[in-house]
matplotlib code that plots the C-alpha trace (Angstrom):
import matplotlib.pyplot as plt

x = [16.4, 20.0, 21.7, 25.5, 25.7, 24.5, 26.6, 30.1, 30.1, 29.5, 31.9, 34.8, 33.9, 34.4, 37.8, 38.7, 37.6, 39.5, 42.5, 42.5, 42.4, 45.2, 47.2, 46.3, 47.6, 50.9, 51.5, 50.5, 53.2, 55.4, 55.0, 55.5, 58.8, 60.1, 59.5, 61.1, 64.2, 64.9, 64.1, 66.0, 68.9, 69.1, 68.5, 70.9, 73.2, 74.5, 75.4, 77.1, 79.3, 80.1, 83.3, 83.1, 83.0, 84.5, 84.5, 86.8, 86.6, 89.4, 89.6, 91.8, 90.3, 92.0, 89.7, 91.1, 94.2, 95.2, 98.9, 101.3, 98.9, 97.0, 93.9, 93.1, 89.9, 91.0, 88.0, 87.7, 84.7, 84.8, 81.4, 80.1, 78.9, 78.5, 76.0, 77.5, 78.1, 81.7, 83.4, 86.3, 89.3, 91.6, 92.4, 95.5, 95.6, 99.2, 99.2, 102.2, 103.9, 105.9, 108.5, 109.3, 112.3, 112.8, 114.1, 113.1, 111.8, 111.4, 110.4, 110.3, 111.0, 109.2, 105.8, 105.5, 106.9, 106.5, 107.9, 107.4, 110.0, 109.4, 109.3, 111.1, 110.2, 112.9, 111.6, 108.5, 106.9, 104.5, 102.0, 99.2, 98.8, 96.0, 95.7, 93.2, 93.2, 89.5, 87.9, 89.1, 92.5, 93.6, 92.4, 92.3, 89.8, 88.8, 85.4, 83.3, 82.6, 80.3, 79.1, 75.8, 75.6, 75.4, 76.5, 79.4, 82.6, 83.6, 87.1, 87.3, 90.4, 91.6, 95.1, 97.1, 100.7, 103.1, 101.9, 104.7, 106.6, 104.9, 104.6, 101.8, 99.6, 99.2, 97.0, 97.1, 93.8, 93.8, 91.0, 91.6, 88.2, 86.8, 83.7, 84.9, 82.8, 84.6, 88.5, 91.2, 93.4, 96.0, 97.6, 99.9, 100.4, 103.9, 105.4, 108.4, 111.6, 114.2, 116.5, 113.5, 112.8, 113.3, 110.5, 107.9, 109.7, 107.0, 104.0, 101.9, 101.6, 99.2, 101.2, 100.0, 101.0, 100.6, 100.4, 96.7, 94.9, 94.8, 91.5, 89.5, 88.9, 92.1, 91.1, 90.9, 91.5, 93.4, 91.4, 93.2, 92.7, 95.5, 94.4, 96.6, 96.6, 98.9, 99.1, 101.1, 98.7]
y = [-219.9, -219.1, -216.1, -215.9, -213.0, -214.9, -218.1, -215.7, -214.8, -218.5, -219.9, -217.2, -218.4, -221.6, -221.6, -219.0, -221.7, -224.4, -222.4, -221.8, -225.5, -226.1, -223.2, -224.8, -228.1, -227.0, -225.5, -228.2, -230.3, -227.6, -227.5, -231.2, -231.3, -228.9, -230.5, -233.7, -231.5, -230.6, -233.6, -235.5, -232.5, -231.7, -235.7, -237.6, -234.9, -232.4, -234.5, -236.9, -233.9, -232.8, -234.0, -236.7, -235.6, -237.3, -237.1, -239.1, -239.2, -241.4, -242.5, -244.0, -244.8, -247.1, -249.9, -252.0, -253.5, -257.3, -257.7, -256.3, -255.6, -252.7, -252.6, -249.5, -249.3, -247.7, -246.7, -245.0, -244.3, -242.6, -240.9, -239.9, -236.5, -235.5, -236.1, -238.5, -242.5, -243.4, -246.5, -247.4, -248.2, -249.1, -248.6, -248.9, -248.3, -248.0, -248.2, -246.9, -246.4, -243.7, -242.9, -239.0, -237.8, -234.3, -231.7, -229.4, -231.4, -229.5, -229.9, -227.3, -227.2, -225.1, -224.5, -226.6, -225.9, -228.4, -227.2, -228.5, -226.8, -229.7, -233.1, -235.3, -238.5, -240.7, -244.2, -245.4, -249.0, -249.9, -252.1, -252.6, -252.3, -253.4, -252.7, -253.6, -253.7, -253.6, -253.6, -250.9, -250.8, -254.7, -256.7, -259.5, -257.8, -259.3, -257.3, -254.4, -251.6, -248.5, -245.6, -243.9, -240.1, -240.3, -244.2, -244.4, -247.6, -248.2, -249.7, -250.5, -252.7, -253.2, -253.2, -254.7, -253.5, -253.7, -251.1, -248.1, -248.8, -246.2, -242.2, -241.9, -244.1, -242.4, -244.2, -243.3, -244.3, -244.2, -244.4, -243.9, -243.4, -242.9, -241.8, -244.3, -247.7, -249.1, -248.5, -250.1, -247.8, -249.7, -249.0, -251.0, -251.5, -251.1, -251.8, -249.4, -250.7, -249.1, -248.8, -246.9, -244.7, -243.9, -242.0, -244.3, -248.0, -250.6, -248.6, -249.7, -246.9, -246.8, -245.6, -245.2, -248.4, -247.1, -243.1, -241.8, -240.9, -237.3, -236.5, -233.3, -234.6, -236.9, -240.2, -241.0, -239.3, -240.1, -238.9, -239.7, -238.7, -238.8, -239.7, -239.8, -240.3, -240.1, -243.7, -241.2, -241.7]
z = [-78.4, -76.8, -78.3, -78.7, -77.1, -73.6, -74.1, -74.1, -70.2, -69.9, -71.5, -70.3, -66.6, -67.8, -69.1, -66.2, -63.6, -65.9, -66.0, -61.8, -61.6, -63.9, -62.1, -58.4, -59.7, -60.9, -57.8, -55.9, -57.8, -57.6, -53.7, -53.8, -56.1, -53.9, -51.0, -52.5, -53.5, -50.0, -48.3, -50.6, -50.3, -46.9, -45.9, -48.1, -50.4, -48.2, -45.1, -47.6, -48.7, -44.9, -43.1, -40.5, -37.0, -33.8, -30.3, -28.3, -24.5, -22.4, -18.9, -15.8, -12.7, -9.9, -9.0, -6.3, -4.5, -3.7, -2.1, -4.4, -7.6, -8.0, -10.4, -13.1, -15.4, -18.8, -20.6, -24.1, -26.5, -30.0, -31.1, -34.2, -33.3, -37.3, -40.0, -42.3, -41.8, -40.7, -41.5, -38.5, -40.4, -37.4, -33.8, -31.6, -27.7, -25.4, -21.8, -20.3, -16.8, -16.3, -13.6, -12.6, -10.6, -9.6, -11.9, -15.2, -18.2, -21.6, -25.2, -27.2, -31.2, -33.4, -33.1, -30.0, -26.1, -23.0, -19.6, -16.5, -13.6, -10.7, -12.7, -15.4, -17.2, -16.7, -17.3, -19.2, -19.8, -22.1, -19.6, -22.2, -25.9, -28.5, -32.2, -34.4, -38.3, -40.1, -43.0, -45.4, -43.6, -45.3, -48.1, -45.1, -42.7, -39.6, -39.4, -40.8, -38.3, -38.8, -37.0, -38.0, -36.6, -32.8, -32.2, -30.2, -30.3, -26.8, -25.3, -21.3, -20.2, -17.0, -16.0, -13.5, -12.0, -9.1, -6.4, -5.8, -8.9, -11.2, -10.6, -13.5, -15.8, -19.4, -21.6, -25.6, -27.6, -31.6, -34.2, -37.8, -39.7, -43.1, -45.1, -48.2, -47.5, -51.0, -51.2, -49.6, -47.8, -47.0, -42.8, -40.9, -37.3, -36.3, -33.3, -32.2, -31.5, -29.3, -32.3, -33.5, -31.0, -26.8, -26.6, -28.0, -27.9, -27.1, -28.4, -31.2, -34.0, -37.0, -40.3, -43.9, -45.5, -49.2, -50.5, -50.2, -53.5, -54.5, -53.9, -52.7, -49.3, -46.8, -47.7, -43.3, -40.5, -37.5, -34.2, -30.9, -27.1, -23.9, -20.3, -17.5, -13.8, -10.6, -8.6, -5.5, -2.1]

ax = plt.figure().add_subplot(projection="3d")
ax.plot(x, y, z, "-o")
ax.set_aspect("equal")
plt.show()
């Protein structure tokens, strides 16, 4: 015959075992919630609520001579060196030949100053331009163009131009880029005329073709890189 009195330790270690279980379980799907959380955070919420970053690198290298032509390799490549996925709205790139004569050339207005005692800019050419309207940028597009975090977009050209008529080769490259895969943002590529401006008459220029929406972040961003190179021997 079993007395009560020798059932009670019994039955305490019972429900103290039953209650370890239930404690070891909780945290166990604590553990695993948590791990969710973070995974899910640090994977898909916070690099959706960083900024787009950009490199740009650009490039002019002479390549070869025949008779009165000489050859140069323009190369440019935009990488995505952030976190989040980009969309490439639009792109322009401008080519240009420049001829220097001797004497002082400044700009200066405020907040920027350009001297340079020995040379001046007197005649400039636009030799090569491209622009490129995409997805996002029209309601026409000709394609849809994405960079996940480390893919690169990359540009190489080759020009061709009379030898001894330039001093300098400057070559302009242009992406505009976005984290918004659904809006329009309307842009335009405009092409300067001299009535326009001296200074940049021939180029191609991306503008804003409609205001932005207020928002808490610039609906795109215009990233843009400057190569040059002497053709002098």
């Amino acid at each position: 015959m079993t007395h009560p009195q020798e059932s009670q330790p019994e039955s305490f270690l019972q429900k103290a075992e039953s209650i370890s279980h239930i404690v070891q379980a909780l945290a166990i799907l604590a553990a695993g919630f948590w791990a969710f959380y973070t995974f899910i955070y640090e994977d898909r919420i916070k690099p959706a609520s960083e900024p787009p970053i950009t490199s740009i690198t650009t490039s002019l290298t002479p390549v070869g001579k025949k008779g009165p032509l000489i050859a140069i390799q323009a190369k440019t490549q935009l990488r995505n060196i952030g976190k989040v996925r980009i969309r490439l709205l639009a792109d322009t790139f401008n080519v240009i030949g420049v001829t220097v004569q001797t004497g002082k050339s400044e700009e200066k207005h405020s907040g920027y100053l350009k001297s340079n005692l020995y040379s001046k800019e007197v005649k400039s050419q636009v030799l090569m331009k491209s622009g490129e309207l995409l997805k996002g940028a029209t309601a026409n597009p000709n394609a849809s163009y994405y960079l996940d975090p480390d893919e690169s977009v990359n540009k190489d050209f080759i020009i061709y131009l009379p030898d001894n008529k330039f001093d300098l080769i400057r070559m302009k490259s242009v992406f505009v880029i976005t984290k918004n895969f659904t809006r329009i943002l309307p842009i335009k590529l405009v092409q300067i005329t001299p009535a326009q401006s001296q200074t940049y008459q021939g180029q191609l220029l991306l503008l804003e073709d409609a205001p932005c929406p207020n928002e808490p972040e610039p609906c795109y961003t215009q990233n843009e890189a400057t190569a040059e190179i002497s053709l002098w021997k």
